[in-house]
N, C-alpha and C positions, 0 to 999 in steps of 0.2 A: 334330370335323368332318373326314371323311376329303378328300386332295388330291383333283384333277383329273389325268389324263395323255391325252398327246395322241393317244396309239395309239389312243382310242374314238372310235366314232361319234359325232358332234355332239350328234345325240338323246339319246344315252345320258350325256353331260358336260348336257344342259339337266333331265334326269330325275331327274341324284344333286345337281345342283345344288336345286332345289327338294325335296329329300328334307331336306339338310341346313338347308334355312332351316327347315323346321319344326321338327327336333331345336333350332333354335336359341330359336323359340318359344316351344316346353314347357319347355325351363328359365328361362326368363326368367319364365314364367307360376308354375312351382315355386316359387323363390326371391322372387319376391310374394306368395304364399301363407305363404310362413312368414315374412319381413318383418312380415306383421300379425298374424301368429298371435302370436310374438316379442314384440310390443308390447302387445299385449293382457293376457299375464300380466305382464308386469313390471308395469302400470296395475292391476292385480286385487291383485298383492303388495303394494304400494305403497299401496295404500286399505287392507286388511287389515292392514298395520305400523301405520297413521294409526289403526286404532280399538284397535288393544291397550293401548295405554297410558290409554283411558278412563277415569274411576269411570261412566259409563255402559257400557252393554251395547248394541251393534249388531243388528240384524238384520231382515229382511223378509219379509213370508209368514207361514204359519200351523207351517211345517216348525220343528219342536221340535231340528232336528241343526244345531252350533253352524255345521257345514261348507258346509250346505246355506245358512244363512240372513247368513251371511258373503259368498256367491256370489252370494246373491240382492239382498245390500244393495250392494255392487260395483257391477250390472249396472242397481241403479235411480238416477234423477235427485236424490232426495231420500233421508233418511233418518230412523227413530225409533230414538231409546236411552233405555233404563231402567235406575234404581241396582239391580237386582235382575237376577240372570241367571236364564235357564229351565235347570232340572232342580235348586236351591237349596235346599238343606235346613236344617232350625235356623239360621232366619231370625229376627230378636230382633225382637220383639211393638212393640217404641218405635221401629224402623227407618219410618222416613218416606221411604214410598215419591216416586220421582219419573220423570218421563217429559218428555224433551228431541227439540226438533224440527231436524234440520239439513235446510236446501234445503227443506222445506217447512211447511209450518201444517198444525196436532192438530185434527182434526175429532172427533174420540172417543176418550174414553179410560175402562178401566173393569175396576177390582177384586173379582172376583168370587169365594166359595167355591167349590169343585169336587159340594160334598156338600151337602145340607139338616140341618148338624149345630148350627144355631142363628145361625153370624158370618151378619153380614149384608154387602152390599158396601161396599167401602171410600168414603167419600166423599172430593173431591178439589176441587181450585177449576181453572181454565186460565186464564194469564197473558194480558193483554189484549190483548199482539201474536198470542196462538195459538202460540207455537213453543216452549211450557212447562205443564208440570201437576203441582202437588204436593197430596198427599192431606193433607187436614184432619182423617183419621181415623187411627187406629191398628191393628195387627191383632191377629187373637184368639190365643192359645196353641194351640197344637197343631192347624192347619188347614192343607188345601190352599187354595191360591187359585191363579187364573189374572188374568195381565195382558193387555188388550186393549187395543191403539191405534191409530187410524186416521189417514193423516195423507194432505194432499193437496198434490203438487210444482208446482212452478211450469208444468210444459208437462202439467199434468195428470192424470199419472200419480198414482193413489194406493199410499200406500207404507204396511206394517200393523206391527205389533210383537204379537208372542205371548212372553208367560213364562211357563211353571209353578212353581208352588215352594210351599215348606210351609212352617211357623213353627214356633221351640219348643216342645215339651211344657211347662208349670210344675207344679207341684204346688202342692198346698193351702199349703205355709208357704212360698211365693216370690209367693205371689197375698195382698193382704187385702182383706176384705170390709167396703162400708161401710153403717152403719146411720146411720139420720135421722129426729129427732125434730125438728120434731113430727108427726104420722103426715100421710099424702096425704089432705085433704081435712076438716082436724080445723080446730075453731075455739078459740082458743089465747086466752088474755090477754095484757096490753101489757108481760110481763116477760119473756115467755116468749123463751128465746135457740134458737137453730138450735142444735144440736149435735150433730155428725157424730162416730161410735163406729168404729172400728178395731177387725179380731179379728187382726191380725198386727202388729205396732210397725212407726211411719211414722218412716223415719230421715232421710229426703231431706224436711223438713217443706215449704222451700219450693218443692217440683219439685209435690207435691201441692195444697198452696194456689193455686199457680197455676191450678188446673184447679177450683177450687170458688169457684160465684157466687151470691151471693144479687141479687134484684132487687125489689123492691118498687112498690104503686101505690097512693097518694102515696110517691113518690121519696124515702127516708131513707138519710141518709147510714150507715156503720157501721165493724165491722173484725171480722177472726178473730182470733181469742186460741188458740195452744196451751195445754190443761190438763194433756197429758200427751202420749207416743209414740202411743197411741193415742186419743186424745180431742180435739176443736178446736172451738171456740164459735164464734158472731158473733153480735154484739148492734149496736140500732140506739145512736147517740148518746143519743138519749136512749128513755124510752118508746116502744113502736110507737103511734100514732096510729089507735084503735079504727076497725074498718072497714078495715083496710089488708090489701090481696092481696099475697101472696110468695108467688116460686119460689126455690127451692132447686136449685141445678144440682151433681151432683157429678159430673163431667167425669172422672174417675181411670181406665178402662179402659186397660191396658196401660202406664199412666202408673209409671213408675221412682217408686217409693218407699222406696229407699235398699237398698245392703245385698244389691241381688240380686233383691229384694222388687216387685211390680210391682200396681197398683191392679185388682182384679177388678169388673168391670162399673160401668158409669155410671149414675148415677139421676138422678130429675129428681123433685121434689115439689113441688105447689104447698098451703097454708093460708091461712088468714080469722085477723084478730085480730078480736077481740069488744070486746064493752063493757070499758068499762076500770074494772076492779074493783080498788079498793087497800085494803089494810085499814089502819089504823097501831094498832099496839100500844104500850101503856105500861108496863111492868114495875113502877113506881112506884105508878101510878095503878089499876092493875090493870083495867085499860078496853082494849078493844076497839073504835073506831071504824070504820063500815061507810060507805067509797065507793063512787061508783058513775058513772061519766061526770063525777066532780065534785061530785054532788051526795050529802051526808050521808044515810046512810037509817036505820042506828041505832046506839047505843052498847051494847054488850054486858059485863058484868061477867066477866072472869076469872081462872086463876091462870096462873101459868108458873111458872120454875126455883126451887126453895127452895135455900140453899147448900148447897154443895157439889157439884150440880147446876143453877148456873145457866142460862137461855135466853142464846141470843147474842141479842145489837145487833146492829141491819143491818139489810140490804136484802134478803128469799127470798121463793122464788118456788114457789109449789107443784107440785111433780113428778109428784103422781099421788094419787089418790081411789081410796077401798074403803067401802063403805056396812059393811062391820063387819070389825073386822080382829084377830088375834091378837096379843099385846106381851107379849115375854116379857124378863126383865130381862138374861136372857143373854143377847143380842141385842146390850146395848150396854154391855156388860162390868161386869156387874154379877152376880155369882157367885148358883146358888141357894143356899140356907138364910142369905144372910146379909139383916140388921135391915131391906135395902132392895131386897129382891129382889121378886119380883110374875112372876104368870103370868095376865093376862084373856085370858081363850076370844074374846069375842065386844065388842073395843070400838066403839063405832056412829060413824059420820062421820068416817073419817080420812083427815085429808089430809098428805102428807107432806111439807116444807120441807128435811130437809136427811140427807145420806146419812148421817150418824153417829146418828142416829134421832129429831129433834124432829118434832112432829106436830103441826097441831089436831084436836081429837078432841071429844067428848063426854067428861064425867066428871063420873056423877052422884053421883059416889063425895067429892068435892071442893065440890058447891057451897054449901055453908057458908061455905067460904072463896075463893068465888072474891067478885072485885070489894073483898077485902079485905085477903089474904094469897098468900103463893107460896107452894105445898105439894108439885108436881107434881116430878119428876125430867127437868124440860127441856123438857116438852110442854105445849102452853096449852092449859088444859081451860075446857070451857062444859057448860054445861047442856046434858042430850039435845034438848031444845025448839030451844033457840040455835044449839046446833053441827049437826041436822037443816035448818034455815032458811039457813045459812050457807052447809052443802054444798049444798041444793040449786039457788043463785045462780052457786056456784064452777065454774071451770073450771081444767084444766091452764094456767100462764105468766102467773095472779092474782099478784097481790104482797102480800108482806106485810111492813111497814114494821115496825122494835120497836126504842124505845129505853129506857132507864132502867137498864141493867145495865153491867157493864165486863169482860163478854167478850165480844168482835168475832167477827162473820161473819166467815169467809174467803170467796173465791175460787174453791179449790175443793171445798168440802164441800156439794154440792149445784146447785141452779143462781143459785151466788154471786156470778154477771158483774155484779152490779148495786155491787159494794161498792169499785169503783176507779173514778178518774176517766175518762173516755175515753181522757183525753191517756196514762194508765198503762196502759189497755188494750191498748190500741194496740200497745205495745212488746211485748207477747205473739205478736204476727204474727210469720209469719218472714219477712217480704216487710216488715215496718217499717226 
């Protein structure tokens, strides 16, 4: 602000005077301007240091630039953050996505593929206050997705979140595939056990069990039993209760199965138990009793194991029917050209009991001695009449009861769930 001197005219001392209160003014007016200007970043920096240290991720708007949507989450009342950043790549199939509401409540939230290359969207549940979302589902290998959220603030401003990101490639031996017997919509007998097949070994047994449910209508109680790295039963306590509906739930998509190894696609089967057909066999007696709901319908004459080829004792269950079928002795280590070797083309009614190769079959070749002696190398033979009547009553998960001899069914040579107590089955689970 320049002096005053007395040598000017008055006018000219009242002209520079008000010249200078304006210069006095516009800096006063400056230095307000940037006073707020001043405060507003160090407010912007200061929310920005507050969300770095997250395991969520910050941001607002649909703007993919970390810069942009850092500026935009600053400037609004509320906020969303998700465990997954946008632009994310080899992103792990079991990461369980999640979405956090600060200053406001999730009115949408939503996982979707980028491509129609088969994932479907992710499903998710939201927390009963609103200010939470975690997915129920898992992601597939090798896809794009995008993450959508909507959220709405208190002075009602709505606040959004966008992600994009991908997930790991896997390959065939980090993925295993699972099979389920008994088929979708088969009607089964009351032996018959669930049993789910692995084509890549399950090392994490109970990270998998977790995610396989059986359910039943009448309610029976049960349990899984490991057979193997890639094989796992469930049997009811006891019998299934002819008439009974089950699903089969196999929950395993992108579920850790040990090793690196991750569960490929989830199934769901539902089956019917039928009439409850049991046979019980007598090795002694050489009889064949025919149940049926409980009630006797006939006694059949046959043979089974002569020595050195004895039948097991036990509890089995038949795995599979062929109205004629080939048996050749090399099959079950029984070398050709020697004393007890055998090659038939065409044997009629087989039904299979157990992997190491017993059968019921027809063998018209035997019935002199059936209902009198054991001549057979492990398979119970009938009469073609017999063993046609038989098969045609039977179904896959019939039982067949046989005692009189002193080698025992196992476990697992077939479907030999029936041959432990429950309370011993049990302890097969990895979740026991």
């Amino acid at each position: 602000m320049r002096a005053v001197t007395l040598d000017e005219p008055p006018d000219v001392h009242v002209r520079r005077l008000a010249a200078s209160f304006l210069e006095f003014c516009m800096f006063v007016s400056r230095a307000r301007s940037a006073l707020v200007t001043g405060t507003a970043l160090v407010l912007a920096a200061a929310l920005t240091a507050c969300d770095a240290g997250s395991a969520f991720t910050g941001s607002a708007g649909d703007d993919p630039s970390p810069a942009a949507s850092e500026a935009a989450a600053a400037a609004q009342s509320g906020r969303v953050h998700a465990n997954v950043r946008t632009g994310a790549t080899d992103v792990p199939v079991d990461q369980v996505l999640a979405v956090r509401a600060e200053g406001s409540r999730l009115t949408s939230v939503s996982v979707a593929p980028t491509s129609g290359d088969g994932a479907g969207e992710v499903a998710g549940a939201l927390s009963a206050d609103e200010t939470s979302w975690t997915a129920t589902g898992l992601l597939e290998p090798g896809t794009s997705y995008v993450l959508r959220a909507r959220a709405s603030a208190a002075d009602g401003a709505t606040v959004r979140r966008v992600a994009r990101f991908s997930t790991r490639e896997l390959s065939l031996e980090e993925q295993t595939y699972a099979s389920v017997a008994p088929l979708a919509g088969e009607t089964v007998g009351v032996g018959m056990p669930v049993v789910v097949s692995f084509d890549v070994p399950v090392t994490d047994r109970a990270s998998i069990e977790q995610h396989l449910h059986v359910t039943s209508s009448p309610v029976q109680r049960g349990s899984w039993r490991w057979i193997s790295d890639t094989e796992v039963h469930w049997r009811p306590k006891r019998y299934w209760r002819a008439g009974t509906d089950v699903t089969v739930d196999v929950d395993i998509n992108s579920v850790p199965a040990g090793g690196g190894v991750y569960g490929q696609e989830s199934r769901r089967i539902e089956f019917h138990v039928g009439d409850a057909n049991v046979y019980k066999v007598d090795a002694k007696s050489h009889q064949m009793q025919v149940f049926s709901n409980g009630k006797l319908l006939r006694k059949l004459p046959i043979t089974t194991g002569k020595a050195g080829f004895t039948t097991r004792s036990g509890t089995k269950v038949i795995m599979e029917k062929s109205e004629k079928r080939r048996m050749n002795s090399e099959t079950v280590g029984i070398a050709a050209g020697s004393s007890e070797a055998y090659d038939i083309n065409d044997v009629r009614w087989a039904m299979r009991l157990t992997h190491s190769g017993e059968f019921i079959h027809a063998a018209p070749w035997s019935v002199g001695s059936q209902g009198r002696e054991n001549v057979s190398h492990g398979c119970t033979g009938l009469s073609t009449a017999d063993a046609g009547w038989l098969y045609a009553m039977s179904k896959r998960g019939d039982v067949v009861e046989y005692v009189g001899t002193d080698r025992p069914m196992t476990l697992d040579n077939g479907y030999g769930d029936w041959n432990a107590s429950f309370a011993d089955y049990r302890q097969g689970s990895a979740l026991s």
